[in-house]
PyMOL Python script that loads the backbone (N, CA, C, O; Angstrom):
from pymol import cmd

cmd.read_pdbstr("""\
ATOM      1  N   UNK A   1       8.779  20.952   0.272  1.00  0.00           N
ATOM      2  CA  UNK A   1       7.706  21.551  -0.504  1.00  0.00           C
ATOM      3  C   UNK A   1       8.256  22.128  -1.805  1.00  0.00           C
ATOM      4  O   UNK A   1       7.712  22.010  -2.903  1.00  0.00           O
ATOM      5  N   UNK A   2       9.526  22.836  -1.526  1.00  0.00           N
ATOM      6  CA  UNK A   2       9.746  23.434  -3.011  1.00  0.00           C
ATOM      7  C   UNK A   2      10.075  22.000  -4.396  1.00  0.00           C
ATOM      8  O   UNK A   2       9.671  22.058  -5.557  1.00  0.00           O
ATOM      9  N   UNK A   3      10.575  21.299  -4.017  1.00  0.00           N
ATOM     10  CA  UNK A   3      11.199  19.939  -4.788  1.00  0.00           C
ATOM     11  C   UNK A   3       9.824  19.766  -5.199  1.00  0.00           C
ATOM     12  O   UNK A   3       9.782  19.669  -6.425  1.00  0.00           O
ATOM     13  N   UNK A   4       8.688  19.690  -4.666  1.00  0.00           N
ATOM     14  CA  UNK A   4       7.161  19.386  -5.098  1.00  0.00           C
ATOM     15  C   UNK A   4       6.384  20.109  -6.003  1.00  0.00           C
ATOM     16  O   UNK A   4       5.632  19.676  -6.876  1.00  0.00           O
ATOM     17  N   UNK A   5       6.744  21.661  -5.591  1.00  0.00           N
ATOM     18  CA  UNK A   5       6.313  23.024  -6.721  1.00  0.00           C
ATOM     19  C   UNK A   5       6.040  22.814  -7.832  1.00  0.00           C
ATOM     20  O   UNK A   5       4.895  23.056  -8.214  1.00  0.00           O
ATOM     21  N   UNK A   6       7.001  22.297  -8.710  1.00  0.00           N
ATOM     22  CA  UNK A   6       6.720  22.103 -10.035  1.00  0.00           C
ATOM     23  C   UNK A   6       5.914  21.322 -10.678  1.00  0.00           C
ATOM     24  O   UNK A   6       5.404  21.566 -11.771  1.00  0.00           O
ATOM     25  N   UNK A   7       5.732  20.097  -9.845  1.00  0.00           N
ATOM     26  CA  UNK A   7       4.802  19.118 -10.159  1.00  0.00           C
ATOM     27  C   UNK A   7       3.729  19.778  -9.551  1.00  0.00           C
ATOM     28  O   UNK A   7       2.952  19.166 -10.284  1.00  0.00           O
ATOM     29  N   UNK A   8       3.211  20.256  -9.085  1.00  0.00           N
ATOM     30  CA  UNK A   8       2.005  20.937  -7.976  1.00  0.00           C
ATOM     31  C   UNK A   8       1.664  21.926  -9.328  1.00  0.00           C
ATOM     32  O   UNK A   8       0.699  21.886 -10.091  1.00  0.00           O
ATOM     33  N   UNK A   9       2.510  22.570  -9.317  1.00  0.00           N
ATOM     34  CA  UNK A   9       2.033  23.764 -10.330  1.00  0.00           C
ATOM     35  C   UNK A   9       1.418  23.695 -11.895  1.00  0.00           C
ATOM     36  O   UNK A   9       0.639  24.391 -12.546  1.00  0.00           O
ATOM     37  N   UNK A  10       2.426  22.112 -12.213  1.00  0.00           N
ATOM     38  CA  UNK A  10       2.027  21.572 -13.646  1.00  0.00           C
ATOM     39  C   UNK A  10       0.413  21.238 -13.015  1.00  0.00           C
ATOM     40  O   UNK A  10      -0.560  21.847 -13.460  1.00  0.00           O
ATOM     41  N   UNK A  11       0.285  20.183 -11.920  1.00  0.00           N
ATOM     42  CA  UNK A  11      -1.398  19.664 -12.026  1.00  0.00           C
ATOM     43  C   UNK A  11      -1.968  20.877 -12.168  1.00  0.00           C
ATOM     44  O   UNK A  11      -2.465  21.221 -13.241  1.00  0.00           O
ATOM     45  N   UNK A  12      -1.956  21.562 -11.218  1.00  0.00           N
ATOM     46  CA  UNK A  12      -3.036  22.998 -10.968  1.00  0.00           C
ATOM     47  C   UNK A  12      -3.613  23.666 -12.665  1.00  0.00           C
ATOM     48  O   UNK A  12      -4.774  23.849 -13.031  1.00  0.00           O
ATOM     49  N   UNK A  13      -2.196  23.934 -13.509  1.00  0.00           N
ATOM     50  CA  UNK A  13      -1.935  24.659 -14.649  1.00  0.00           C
ATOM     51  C   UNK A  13      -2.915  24.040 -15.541  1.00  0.00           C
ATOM     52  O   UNK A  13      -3.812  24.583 -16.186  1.00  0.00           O
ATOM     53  N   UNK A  14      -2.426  22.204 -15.426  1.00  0.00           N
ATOM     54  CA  UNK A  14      -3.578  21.417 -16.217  1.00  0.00           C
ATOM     55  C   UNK A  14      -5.296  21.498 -15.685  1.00  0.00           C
ATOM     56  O   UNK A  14      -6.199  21.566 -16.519  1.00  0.00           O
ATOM     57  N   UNK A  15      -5.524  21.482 -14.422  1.00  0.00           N
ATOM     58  CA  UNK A  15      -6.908  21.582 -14.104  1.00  0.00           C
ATOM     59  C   UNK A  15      -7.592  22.854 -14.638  1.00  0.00           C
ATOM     60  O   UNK A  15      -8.732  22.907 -15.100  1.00  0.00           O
ATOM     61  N   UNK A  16      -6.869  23.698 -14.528  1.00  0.00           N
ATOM     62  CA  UNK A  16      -7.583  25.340 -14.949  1.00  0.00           C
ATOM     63  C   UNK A  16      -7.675  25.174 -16.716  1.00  0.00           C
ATOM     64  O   UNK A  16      -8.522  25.735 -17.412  1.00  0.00           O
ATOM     65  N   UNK A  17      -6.456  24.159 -17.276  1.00  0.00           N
ATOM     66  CA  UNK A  17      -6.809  24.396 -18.850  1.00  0.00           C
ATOM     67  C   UNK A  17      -8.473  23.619 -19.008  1.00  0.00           C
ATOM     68  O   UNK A  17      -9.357  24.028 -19.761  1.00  0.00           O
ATOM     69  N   UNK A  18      -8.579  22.309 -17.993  1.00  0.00           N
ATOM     70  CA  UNK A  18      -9.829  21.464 -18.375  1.00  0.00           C
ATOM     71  C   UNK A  18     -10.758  21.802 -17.790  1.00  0.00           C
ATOM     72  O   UNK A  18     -11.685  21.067 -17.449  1.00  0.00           O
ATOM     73  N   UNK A  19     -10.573  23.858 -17.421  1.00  0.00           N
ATOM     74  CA  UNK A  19     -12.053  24.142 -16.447  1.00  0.00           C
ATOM     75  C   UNK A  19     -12.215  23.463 -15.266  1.00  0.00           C
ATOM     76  O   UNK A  19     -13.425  23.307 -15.103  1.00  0.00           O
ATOM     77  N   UNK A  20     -11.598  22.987 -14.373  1.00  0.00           N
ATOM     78  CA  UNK A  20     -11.312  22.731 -12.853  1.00  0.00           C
ATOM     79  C   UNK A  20     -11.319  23.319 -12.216  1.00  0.00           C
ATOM     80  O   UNK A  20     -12.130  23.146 -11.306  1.00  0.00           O
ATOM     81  N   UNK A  21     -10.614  24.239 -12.188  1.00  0.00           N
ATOM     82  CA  UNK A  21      -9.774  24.948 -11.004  1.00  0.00           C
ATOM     83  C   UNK A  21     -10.343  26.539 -11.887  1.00  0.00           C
ATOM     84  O   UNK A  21     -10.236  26.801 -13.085  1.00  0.00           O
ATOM     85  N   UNK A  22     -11.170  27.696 -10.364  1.00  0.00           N
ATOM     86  CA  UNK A  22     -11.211  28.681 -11.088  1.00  0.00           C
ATOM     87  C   UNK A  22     -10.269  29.965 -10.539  1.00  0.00           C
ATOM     88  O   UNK A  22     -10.161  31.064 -11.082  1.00  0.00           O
ATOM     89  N   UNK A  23      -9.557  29.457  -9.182  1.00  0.00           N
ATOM     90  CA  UNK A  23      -8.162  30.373  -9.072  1.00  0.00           C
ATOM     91  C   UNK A  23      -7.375  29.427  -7.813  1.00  0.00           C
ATOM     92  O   UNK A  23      -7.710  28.543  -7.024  1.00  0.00           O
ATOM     93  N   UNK A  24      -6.812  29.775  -7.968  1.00  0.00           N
ATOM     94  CA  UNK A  24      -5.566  29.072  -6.668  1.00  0.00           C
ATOM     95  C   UNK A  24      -4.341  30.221  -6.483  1.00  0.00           C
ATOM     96  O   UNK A  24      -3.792  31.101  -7.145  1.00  0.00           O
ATOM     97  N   UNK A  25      -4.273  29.498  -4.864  1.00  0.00           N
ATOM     98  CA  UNK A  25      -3.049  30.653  -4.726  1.00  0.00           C
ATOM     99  C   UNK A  25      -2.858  30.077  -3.518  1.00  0.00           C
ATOM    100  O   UNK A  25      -3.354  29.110  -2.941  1.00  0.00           O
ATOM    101  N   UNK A  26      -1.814  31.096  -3.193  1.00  0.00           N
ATOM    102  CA  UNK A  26      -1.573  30.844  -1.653  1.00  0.00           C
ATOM    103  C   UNK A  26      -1.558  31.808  -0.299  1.00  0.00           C
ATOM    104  O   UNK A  26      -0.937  32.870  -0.310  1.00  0.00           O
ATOM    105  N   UNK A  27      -2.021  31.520   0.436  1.00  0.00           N
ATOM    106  CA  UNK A  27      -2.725  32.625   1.490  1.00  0.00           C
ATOM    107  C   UNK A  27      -1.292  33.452   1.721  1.00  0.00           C
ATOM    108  O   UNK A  27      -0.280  33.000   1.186  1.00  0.00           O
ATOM    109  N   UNK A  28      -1.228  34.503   2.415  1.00  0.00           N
ATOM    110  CA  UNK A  28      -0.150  35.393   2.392  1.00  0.00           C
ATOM    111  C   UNK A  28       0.729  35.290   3.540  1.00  0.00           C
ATOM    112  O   UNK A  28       1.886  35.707   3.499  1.00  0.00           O
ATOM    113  N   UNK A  29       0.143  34.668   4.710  1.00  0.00           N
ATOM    114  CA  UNK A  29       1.367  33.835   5.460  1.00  0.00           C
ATOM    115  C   UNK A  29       1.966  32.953   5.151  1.00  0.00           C
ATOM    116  O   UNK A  29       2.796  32.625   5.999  1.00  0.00           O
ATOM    117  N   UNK A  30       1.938  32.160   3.975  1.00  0.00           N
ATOM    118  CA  UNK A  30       2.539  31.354   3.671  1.00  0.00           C
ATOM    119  C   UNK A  30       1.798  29.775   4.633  1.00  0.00           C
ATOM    120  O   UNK A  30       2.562  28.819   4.763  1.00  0.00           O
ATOM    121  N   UNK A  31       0.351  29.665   5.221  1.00  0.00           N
ATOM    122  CA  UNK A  31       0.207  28.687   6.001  1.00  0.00           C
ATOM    123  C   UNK A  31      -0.198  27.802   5.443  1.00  0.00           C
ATOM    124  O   UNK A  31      -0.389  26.706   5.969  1.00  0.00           O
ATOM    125  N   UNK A  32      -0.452  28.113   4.094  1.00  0.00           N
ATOM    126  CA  UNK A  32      -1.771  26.801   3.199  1.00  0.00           C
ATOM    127  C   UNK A  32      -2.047  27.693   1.835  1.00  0.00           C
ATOM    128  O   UNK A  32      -1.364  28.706   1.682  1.00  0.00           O
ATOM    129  N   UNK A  33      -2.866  27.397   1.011  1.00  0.00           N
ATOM    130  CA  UNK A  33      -3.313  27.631   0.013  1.00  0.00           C
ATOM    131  C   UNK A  33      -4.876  27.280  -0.163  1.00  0.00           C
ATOM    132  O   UNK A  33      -5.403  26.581   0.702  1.00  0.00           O
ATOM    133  N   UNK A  34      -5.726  27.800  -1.392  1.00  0.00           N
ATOM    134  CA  UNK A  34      -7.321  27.639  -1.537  1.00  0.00           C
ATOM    135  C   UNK A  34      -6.760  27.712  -2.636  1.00  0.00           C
ATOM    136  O   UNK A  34      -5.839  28.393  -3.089  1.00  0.00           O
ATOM    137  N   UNK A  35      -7.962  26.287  -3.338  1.00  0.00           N
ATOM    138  CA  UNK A  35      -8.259  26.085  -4.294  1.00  0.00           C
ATOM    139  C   UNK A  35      -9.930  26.185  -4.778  1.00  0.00           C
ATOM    140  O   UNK A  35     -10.700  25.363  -4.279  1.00  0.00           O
ATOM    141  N   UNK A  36     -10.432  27.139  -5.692  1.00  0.00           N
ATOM    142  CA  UNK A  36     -11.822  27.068  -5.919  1.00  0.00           C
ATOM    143  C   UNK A  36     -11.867  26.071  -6.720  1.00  0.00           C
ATOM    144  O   UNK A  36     -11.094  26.291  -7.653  1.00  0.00           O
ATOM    145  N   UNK A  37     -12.352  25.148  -6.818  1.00  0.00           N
ATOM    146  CA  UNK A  37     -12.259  23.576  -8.045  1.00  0.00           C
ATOM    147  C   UNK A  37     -14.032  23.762  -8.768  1.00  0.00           C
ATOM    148  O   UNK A  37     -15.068  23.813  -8.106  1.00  0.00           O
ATOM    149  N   UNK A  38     -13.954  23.804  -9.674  1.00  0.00           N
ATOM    150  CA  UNK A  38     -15.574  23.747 -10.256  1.00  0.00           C
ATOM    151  C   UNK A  38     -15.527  21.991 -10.841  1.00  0.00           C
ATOM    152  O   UNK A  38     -14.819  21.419 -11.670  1.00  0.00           O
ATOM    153  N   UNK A  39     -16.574  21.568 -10.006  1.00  0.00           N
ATOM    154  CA  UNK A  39     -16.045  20.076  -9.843  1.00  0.00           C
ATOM    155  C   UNK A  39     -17.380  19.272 -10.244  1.00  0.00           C
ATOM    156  O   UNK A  39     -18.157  20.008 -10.853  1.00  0.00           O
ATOM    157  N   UNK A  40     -17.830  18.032 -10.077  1.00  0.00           N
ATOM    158  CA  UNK A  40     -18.895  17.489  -9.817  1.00  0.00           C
ATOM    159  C   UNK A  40     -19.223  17.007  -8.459  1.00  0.00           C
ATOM    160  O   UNK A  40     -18.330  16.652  -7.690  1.00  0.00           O
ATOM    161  N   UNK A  41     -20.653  16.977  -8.092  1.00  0.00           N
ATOM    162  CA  UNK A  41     -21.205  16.167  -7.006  1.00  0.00           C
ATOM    163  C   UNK A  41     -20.197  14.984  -7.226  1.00  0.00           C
ATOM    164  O   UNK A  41     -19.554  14.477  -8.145  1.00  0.00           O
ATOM    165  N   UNK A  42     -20.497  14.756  -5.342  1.00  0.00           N
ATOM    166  CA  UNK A  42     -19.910  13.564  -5.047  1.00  0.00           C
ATOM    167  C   UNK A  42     -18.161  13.818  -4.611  1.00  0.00           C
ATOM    168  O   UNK A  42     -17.624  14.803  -4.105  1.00  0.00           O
ATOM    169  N   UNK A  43     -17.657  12.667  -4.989  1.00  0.00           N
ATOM    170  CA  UNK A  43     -15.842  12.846  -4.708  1.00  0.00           C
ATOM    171  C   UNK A  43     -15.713  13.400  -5.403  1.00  0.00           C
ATOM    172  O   UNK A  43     -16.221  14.387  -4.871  1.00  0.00           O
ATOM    173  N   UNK A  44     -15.363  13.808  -6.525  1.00  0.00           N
ATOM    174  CA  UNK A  44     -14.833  14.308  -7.820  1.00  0.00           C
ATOM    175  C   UNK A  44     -13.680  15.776  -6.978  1.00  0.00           C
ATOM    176  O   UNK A  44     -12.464  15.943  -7.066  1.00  0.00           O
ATOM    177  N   UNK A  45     -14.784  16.619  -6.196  1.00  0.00           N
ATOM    178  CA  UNK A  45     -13.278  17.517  -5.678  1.00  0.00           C
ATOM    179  C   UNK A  45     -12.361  17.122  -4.869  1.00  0.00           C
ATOM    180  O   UNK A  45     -11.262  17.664  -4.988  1.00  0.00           O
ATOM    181  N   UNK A  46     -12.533  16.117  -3.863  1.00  0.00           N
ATOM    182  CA  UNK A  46     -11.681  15.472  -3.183  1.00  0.00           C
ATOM    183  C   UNK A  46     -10.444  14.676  -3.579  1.00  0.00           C
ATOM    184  O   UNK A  46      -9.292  14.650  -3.144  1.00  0.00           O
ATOM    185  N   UNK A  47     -11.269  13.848  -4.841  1.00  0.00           N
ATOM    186  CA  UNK A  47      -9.978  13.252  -5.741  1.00  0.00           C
ATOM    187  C   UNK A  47      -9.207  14.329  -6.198  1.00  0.00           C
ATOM    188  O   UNK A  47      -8.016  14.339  -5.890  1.00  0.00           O
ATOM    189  N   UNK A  48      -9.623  15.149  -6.810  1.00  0.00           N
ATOM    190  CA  UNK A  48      -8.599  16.816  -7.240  1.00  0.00           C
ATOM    191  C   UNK A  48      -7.882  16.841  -6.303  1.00  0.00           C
ATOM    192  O   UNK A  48      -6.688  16.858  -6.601  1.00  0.00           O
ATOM    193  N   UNK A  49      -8.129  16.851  -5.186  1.00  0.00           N
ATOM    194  CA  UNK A  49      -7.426  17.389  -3.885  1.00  0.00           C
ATOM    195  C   UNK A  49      -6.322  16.065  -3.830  1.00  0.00           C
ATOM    196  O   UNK A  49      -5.110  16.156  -4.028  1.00  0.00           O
ATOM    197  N   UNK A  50      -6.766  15.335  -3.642  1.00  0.00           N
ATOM    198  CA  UNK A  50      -6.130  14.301  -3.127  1.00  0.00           C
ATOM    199  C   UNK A  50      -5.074  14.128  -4.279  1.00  0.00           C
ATOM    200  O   UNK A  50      -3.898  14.294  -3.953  1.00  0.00           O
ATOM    201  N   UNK A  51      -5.295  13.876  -5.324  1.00  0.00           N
ATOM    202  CA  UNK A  51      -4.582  13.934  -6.939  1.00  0.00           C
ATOM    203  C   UNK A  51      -2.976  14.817  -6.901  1.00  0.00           C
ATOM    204  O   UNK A  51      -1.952  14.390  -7.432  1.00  0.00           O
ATOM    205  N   UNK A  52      -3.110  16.259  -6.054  1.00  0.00           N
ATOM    206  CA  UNK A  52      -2.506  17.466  -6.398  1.00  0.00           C
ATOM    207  C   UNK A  52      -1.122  16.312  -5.697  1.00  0.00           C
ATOM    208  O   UNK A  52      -1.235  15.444  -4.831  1.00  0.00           O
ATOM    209  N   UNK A  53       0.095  16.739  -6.464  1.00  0.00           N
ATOM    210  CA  UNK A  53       1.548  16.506  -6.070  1.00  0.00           C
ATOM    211  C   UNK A  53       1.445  16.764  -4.436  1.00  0.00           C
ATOM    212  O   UNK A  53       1.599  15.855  -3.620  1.00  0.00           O
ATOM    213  N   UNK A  54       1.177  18.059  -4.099  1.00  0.00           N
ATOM    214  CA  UNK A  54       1.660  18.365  -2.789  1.00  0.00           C
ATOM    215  C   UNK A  54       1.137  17.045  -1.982  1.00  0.00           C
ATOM    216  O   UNK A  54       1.720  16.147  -1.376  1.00  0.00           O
ATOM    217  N   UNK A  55       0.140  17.262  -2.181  1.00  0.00           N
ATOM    218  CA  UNK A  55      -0.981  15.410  -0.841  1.00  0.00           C
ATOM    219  C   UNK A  55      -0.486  14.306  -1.713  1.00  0.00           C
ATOM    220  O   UNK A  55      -0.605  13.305  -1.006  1.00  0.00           O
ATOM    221  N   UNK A  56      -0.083  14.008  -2.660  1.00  0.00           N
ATOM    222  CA  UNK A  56       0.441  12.830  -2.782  1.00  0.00           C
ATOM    223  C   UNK A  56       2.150  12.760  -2.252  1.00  0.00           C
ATOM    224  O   UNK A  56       2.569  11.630  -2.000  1.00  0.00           O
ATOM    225  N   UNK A  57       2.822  13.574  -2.137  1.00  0.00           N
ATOM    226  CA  UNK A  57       4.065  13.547  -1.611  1.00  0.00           C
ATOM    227  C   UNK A  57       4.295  14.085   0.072  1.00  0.00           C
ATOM    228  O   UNK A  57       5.297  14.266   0.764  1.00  0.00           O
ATOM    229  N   UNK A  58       2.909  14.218   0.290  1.00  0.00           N
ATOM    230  CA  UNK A  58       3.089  13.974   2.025  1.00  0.00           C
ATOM    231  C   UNK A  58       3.983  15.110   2.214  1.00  0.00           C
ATOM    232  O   UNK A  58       4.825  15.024   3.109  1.00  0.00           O
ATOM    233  N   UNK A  59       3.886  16.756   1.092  1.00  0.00           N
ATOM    234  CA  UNK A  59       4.374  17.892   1.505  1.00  0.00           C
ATOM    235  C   UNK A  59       3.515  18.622   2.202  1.00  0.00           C
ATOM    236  O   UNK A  59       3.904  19.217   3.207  1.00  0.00           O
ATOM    237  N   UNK A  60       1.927  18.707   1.686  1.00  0.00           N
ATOM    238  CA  UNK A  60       0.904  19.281   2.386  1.00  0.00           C
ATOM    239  C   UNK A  60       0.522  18.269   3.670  1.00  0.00           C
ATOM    240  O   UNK A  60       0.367  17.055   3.531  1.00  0.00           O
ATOM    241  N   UNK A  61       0.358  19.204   5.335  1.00  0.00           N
ATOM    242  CA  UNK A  61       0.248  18.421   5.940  1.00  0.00           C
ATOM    243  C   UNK A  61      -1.392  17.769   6.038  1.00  0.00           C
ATOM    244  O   UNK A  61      -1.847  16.806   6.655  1.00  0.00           O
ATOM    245  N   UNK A  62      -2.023  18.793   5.117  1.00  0.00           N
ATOM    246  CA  UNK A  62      -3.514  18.414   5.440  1.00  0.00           C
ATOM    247  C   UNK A  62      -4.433  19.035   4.470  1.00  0.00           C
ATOM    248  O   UNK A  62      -4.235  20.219   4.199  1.00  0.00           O
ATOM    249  N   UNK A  63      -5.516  18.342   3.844  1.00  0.00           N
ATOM    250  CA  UNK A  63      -6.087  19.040   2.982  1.00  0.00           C
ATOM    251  C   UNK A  63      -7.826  19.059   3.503  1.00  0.00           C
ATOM    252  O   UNK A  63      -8.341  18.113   4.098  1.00  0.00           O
ATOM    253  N   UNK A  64      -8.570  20.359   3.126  1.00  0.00           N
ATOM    254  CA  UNK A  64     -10.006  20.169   3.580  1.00  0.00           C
ATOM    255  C   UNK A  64     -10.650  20.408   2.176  1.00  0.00           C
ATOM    256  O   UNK A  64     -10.128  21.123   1.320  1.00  0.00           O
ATOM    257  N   UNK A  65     -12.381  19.437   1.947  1.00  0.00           N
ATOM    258  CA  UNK A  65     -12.302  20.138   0.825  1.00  0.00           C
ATOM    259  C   UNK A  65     -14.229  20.602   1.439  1.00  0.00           C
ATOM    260  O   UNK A  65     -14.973  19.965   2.185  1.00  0.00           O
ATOM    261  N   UNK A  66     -14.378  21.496   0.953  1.00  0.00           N
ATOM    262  CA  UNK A  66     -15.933  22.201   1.161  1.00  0.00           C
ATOM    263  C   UNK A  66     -16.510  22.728   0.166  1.00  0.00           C
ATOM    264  O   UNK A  66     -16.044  23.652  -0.501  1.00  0.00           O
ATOM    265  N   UNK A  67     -17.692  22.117  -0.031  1.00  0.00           N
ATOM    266  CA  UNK A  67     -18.479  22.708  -1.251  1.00  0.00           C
ATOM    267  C   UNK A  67     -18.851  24.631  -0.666  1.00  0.00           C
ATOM    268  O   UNK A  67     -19.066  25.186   0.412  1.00  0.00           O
ATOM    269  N   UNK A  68     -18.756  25.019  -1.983  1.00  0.00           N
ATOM    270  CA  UNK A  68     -18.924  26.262  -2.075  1.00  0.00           C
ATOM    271  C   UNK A  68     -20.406  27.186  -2.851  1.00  0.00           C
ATOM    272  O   UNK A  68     -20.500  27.023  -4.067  1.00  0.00           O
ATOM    273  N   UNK A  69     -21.034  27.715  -2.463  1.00  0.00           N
ATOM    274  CA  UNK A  69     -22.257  28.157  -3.373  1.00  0.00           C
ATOM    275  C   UNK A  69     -22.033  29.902  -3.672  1.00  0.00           C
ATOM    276  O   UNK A  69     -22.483  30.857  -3.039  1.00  0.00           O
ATOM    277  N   UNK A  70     -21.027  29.861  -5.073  1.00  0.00           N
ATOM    278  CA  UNK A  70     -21.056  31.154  -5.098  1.00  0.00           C
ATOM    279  C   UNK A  70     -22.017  32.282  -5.277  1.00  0.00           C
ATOM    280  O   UNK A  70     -22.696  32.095  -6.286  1.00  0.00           O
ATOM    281  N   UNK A  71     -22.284  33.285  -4.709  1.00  0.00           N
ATOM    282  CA  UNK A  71     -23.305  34.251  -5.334  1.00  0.00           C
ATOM    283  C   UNK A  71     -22.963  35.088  -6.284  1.00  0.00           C
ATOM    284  O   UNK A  71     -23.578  35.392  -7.306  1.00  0.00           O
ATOM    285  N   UNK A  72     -21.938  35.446  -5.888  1.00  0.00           N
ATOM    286  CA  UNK A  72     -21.804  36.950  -6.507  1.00  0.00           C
ATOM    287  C   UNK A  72     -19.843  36.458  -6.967  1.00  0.00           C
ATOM    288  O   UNK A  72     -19.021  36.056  -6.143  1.00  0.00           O
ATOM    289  N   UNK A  73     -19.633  36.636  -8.218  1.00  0.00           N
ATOM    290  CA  UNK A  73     -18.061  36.494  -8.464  1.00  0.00           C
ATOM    291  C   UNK A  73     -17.521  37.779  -9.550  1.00  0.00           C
ATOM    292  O   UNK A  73     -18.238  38.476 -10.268  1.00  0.00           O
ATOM    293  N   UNK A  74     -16.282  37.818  -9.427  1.00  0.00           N
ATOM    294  CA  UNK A  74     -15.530  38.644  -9.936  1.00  0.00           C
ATOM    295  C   UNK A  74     -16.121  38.667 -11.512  1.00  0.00           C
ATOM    296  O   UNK A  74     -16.348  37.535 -11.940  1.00  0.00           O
ATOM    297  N   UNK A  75     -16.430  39.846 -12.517  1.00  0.00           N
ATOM    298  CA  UNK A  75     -16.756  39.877 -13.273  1.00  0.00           C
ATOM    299  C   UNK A  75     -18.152  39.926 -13.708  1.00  0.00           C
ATOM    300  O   UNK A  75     -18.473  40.582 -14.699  1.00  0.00           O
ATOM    301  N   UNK A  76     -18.871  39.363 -13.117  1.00  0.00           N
ATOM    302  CA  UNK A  76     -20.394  39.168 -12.850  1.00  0.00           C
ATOM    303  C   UNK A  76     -21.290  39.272 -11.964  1.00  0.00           C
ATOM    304  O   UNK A  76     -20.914  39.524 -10.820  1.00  0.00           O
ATOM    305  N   UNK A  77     -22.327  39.154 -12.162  1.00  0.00           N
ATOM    306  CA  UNK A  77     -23.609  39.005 -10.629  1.00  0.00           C
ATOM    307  C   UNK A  77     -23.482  37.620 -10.727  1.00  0.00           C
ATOM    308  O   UNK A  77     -22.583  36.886 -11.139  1.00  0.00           O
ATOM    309  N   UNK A  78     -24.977  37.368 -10.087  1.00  0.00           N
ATOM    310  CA  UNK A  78     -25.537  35.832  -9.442  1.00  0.00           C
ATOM    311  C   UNK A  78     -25.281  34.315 -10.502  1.00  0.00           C
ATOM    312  O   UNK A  78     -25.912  33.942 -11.491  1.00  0.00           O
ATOM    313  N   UNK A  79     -24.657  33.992 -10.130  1.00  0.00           N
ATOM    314  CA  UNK A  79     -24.840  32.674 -11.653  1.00  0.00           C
ATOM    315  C   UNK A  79     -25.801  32.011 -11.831  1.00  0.00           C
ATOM    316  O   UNK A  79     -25.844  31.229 -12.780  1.00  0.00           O
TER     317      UNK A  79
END
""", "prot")
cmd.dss("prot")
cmd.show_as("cartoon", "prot")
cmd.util.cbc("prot")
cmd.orient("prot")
C-alpha cells in the first residue's frame, strides 16, 4: 500500500482540483478510507473508484460505492 500512496494521493489531489472529490481520508483504524465523490448519475462514481491507484494495483482489498443525499454539510444548511 505505501509504494501505491503517491499515486493514490496524486489521483485524489487531481479529483478535488476538477470538483470530484469533496473530502477523503482515512478512517482512524487504519481499516479503509471514504471518499465523498460529487459525481454524475449512473457509473461515473464507480469509475472514480475503480480509476483510484489503490483498486487498480490490487492494494485496496475492496471498494463499495453508495450514493449519498446530503442534507445538512459543513459550512451550510440544506443544498
Amino acid at each position: 500500500m505505501a509504494a501505491v500512496r503517491p499515486a493514490h494521493r496524486a489521483y485524489i489531489e487531481g479529483l478535488v482540483r476538477d470538483g470530484k472529490v469533496g473530502a477523503a481520508g482515512r478512517f482512524a483504524d487504519e481499516s479503509g478510507g471514504l471518499f465523498l465523490f460529487r459525481a454524475g448519475d449512473g457509473q461515473e462514481p464507480a469509475k472514480l473508484a475503480d480509476d483510484d491507484p489503490y483498486h487498480v494495483e490490487g492494494a485496496a482489498e475492496r471498494r463499495t460505492v453508495r450514493e449519498f443525499d446530503p442534507v445538512i454539510a459543513f459550512g451550510g444548511g440544506p443544498e
